[in-house]
N, C-alpha and C positions, 0 to 999 in steps of 0.2 A: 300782235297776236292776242287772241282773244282766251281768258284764263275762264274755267268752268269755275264757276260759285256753286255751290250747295252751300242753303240755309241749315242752320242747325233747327229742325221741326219738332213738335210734340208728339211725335209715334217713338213708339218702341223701334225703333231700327236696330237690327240686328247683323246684316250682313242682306246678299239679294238669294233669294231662294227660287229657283224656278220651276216648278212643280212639273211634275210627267207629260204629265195632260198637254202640257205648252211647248215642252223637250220634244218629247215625240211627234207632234203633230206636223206632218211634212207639207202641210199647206200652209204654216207660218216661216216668212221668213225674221231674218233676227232680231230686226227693229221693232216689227208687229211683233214678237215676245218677247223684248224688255217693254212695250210699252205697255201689253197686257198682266203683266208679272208691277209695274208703275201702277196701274189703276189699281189691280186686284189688293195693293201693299194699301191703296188709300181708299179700299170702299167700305164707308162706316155702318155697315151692314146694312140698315133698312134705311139711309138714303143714298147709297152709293155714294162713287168719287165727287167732288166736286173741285178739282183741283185745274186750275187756272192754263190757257195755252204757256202763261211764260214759268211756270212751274215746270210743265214737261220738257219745253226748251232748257232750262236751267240743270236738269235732271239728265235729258240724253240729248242735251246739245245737241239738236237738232233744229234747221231754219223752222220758219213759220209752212213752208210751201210741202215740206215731209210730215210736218207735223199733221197738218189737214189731210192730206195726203192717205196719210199711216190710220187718223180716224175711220177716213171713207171707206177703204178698201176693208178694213177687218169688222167697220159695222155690216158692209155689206156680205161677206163671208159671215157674219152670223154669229161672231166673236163676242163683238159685244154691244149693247143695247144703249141708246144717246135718247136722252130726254132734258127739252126744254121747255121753260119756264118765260111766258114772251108777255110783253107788254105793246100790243100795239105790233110792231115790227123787231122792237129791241130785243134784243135776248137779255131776259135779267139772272135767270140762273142756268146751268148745265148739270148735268148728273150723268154720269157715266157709269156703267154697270157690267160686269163680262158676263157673259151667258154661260152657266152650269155644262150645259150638252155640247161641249167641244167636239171638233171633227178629229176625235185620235184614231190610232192604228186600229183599235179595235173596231171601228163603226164602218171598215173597207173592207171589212171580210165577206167574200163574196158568198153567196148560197146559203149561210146561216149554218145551223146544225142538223145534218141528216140523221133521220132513222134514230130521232130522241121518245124512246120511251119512259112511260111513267114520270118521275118528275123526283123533285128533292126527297 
């Protein structure tokens, strides 16, 4: 049986928080928000994630084949933005970043607000 390791890391960890935005959002399933809720715990503000595929493995024990998986599908949902750093063909760096403008409950509202006068 295979025993999940967590490193002891240099962040503040505090317990998993998983913000609204990500709870609500009925186009993510649960994997796709721990792993967005994962990046978002380790983006160093102005260069994003840059934490390794066996980080994420080690983190939510999950194979290599969900892991890519779990990327593809939420970059391409719009979740979150992958930039790389390539030498030639290699990839030397990754940076991972979630996007601000989530698809939550709010942004399915259909028809907007009628009959809005005047303003704040």
């Amino acid at each position: 049986m295979t025993v999940r390791k967590i490193s002891n890391q240099n962040r503040d960890f505090k317990g998993v928080w998983i913000p609204a935005k990500f709870w609500l959002d009925e186009n993510l399933k649960p994997m796709e928000m721990l792993f967005l809720v994962e990046i978002d715990s380790l983006d160093s503000g102005d260069r994003g994630c840059f934490a390794s595929n066996k980080h994420f493995f080690r983190i939510l024990w999950i194979n290599s084949w969900t892991l890519f998986s779990n990327h593809t599908v939420i970059a391409k949902k719009g979740y979150i933005k992958i930039e790389y750093v390539r030498d030639g063909k290699q990839i030397i760096n990754r940076s991972i970043r979630v996007v601000s403008n989530l698809n939550t409950p709010v942004n399915k509202l259909k028809g907007g607000v009628k009959n809005a006068k005047g303003g704040i």
